[in-house]
C-alpha positions in Angstrom: 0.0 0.0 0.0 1.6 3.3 -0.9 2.5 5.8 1.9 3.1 9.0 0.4 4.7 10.2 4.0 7.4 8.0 3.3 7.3 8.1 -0.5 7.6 11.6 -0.5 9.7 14.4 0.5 8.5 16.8 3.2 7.5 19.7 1.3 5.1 17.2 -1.0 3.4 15.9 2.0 0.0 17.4 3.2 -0.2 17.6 7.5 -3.1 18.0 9.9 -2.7 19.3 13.3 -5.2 18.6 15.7 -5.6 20.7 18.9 -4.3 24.5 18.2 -2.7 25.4 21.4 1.0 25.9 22.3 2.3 22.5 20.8 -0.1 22.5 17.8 0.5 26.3 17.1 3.9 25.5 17.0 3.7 22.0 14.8 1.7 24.4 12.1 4.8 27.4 12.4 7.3 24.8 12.1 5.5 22.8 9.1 5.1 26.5 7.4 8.9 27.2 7.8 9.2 23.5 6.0 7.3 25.1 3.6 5.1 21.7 3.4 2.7 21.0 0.6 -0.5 21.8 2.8 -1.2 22.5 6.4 -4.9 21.4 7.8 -5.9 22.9 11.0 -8.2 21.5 13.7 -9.5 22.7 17.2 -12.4 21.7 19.6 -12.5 25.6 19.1 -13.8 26.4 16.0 -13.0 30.3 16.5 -9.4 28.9 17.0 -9.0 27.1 14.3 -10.5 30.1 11.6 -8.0 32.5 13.6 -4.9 30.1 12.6 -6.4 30.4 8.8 -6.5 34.0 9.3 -3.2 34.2 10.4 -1.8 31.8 8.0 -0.5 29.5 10.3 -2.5 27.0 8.9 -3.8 26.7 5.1 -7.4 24.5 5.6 -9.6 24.5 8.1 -10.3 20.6 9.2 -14.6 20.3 8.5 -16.4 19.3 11.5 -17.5 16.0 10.3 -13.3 15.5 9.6 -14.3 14.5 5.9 -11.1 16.2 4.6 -9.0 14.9 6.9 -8.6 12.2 4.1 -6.0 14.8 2.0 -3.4 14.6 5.0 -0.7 12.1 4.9 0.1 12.6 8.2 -1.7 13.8 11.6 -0.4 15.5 14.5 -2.9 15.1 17.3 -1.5 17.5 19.7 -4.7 17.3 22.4 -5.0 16.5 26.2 -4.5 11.9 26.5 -7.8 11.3 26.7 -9.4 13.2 23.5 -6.4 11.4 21.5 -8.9 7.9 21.3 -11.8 9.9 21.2 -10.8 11.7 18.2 -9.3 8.5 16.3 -12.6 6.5 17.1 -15.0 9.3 15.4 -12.8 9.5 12.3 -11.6 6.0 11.9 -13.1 6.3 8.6 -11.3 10.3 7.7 -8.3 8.9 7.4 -6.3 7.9 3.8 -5.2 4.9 3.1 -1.6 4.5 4.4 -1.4 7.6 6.7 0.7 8.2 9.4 -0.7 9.7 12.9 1.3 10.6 15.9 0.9 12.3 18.9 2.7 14.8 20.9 1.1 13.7 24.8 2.9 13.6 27.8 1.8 10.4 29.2 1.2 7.4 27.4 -0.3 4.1 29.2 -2.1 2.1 27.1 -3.4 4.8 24.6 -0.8 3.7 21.8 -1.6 0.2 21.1 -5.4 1.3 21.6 -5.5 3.3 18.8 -3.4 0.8 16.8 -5.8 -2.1 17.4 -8.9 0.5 15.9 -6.6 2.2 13.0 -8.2 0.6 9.5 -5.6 -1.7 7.6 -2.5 0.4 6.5 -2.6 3.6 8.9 -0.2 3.2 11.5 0.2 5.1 15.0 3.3 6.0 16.3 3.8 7.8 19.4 5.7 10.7 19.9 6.7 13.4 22.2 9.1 16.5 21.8 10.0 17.5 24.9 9.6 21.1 24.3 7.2 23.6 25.9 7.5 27.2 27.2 5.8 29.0 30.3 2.1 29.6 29.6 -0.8 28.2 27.1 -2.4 28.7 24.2 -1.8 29.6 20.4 -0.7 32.9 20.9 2.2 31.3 22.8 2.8 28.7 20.0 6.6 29.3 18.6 8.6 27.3 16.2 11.9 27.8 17.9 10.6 25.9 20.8 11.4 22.9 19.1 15.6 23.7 18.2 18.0 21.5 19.8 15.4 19.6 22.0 15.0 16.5 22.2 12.3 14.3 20.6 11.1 10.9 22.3 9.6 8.2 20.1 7.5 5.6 21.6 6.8 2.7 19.2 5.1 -0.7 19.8 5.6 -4.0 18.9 3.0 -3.0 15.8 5.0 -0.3 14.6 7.6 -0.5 11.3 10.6 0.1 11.1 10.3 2.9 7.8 7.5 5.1 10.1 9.9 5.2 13.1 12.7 6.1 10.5 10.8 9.0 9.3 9.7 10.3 12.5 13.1 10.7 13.6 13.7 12.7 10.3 10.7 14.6 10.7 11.9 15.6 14.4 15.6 16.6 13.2 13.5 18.8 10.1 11.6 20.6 12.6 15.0 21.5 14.5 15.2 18.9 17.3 18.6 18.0 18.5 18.3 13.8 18.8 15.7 11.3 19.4 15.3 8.3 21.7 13.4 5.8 21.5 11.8 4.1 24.9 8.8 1.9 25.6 5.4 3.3 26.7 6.8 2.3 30.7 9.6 3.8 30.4 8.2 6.9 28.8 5.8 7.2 31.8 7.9 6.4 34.4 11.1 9.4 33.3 8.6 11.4 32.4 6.8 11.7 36.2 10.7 12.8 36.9 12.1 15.2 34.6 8.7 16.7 34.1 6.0 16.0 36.5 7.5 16.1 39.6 9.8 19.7 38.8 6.2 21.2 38.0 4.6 19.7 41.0 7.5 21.8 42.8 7.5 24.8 41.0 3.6 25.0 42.2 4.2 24.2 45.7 7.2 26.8 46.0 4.5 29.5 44.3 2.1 28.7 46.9 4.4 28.4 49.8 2.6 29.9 52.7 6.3 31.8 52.8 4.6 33.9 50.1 3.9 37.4 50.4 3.5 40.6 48.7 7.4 41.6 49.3 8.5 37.8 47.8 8.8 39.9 44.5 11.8 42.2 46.1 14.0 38.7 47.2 14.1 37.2 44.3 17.2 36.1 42.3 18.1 33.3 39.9 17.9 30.3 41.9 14.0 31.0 42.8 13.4 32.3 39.2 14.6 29.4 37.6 13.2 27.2 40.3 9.2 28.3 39.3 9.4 29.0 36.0 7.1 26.3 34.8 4.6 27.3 37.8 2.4 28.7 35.7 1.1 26.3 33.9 -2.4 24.7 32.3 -4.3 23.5 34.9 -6.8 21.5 32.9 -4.0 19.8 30.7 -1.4 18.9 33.5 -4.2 17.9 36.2 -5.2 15.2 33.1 -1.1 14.7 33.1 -1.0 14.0 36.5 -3.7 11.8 37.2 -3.2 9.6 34.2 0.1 8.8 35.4 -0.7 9.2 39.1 1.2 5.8 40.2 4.5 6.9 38.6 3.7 10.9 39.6 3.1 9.2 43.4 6.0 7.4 44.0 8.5 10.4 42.1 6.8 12.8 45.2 7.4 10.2 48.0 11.1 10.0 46.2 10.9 13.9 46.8 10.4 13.9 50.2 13.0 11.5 51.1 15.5 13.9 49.9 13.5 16.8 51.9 13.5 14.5 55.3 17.6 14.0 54.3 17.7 18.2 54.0 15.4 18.4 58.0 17.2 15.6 59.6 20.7 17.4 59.2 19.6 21.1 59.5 18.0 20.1 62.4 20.9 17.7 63.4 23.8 20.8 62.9 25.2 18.2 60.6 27.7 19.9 58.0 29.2 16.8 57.0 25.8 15.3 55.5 24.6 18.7 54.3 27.9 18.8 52.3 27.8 15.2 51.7 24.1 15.6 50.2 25.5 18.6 48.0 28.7 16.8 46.5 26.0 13.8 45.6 24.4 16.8 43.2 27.2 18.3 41.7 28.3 15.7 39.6 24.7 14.4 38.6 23.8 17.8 37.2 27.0 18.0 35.2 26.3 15.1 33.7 23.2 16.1 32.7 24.5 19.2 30.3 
């Protein structure tokens, strides 16, 4: 069965983004700066969606009954976990012969072999996620330079081929990212409740810090700066985050607090040695990192 998304180069390909908002947004400004054949637009808002049109972020406007969505060879559903299915289940029959969807969703579970098992016969689903975001929500914070030198994780099942994979990770070096892993969905979920649940979970809790006040403004430097700036986030996206990962988000907290009862016991204690000790542990971790 032909797939033009692998038989064709980018700027040949026609691309529908679903879900408008800071990810989407910035999908369609990326695609544009591809300079891709076609760029179909879709959002639950259909104000949203004629605003990207106006704006020429986006070329079509996806019809409500998603009876177009048969031109794109490939679909970026870039929408909170649990529309994803939804979506795919009302257009199982929108989508062409040997398309390509993926997804751009922080958590995964089971959601990527669910779709699989419903896509028709020659449309494959293969799970993705840049890990690229900026603070704040919305289209009118979409950017294409959010993606440069990020990194972009692929999560493919045992249903997945080798050629869609392959051009996924092209796809993500086009758009600017810096490399690509690939992990399963458990491992996705699992890192992910690390490096990205648990640092917003803190940034929130260090905002809303009963230590708060209306001279908090006056003492701050770079440490608290850097230390809440994803604190102002999307509540209804990362509470759906959070609670469809919950087990993974639990035990990264309880990890959390471990290291806070390390920081009590020896402050309380007068205990330089394990305060230092606890510091040195850091150093070399975070170098590592960069």
């Amino acid at each position: 069965m032909l797939k033009n998304y692998l038989e064709k180069p980018l700027r040949e390909l026609t691309f529908a983004v679903v879900g408008m908002g800071l990810i989407g947004g910035s999908y369609a400004k990326a695609l544009r700066k591809l300079k891709v054949r076609r760029i179909m637009g879709m959002d639950i808002s259909a104000g949203i969606a004629h605003a990207c049109l106006n704006a020429n972020m986006i070329d079509e406007v996806v019809e409500k009954d998603g009876s177009n969505l048969k031109e794109a060879d490939v679909v970026i559903c870039s929408v909170y976990p649990e529309a994803i299915v939804d979506f795919v289940r009302s257009n199982l029959g929108n989508f062409s012969a040997g398309a390509l969807l993926t997804d751009a969703t922080g958590v995964k579970g089971t959601m990527p072999r669910e779709i699989q098992e419903m896509l028709p016969d020659g449309c494959e689903f293969l799970s993705g996620h840049p890990m690229a975001g900026r603070q704040g929500s919305g289209i009118a914070m979409s950017d294409a330079g959010i993606f440069n030198n990020s990194n972009y994780i692929i999560v493919p099942t045992e249903k997945n081929t080798a050629e869609a994979i392959g051009w996924l990770e092209h796809f993500a070096e086009a758009i600017g990212c810096a490399r690509t892993v690939r992990v399963t969905m458990e491992e996705h979920d699992k890192i992910i409740a690390y490096t990205s649940d648990l640092p917003h979970i803190t940034a929130v809790a260090l905002v809303n810090s009963a230590s708060y006040n209306e001279n908090t403004q006056y003492f701050i430097a770079g440490g608290f700066r850097d230390a809440t700036r994803v604190a102002d986030i999307n509540p209804e996206l990362w509470s759906d985050l959070f609670l469809s990962n919950r087990e993974n988000v639990i035990a990264e907290i309880e990890n959390y607090q471990n290291q806070m009862e390390r920081w009590k016991k020896a402050i309380m204690e007068n205990d330089r040695d394990a305060l230092k000790a606890i510091m040195r542990e850091a150093g070399p971790r975070r170098r590592m990192l960069y």
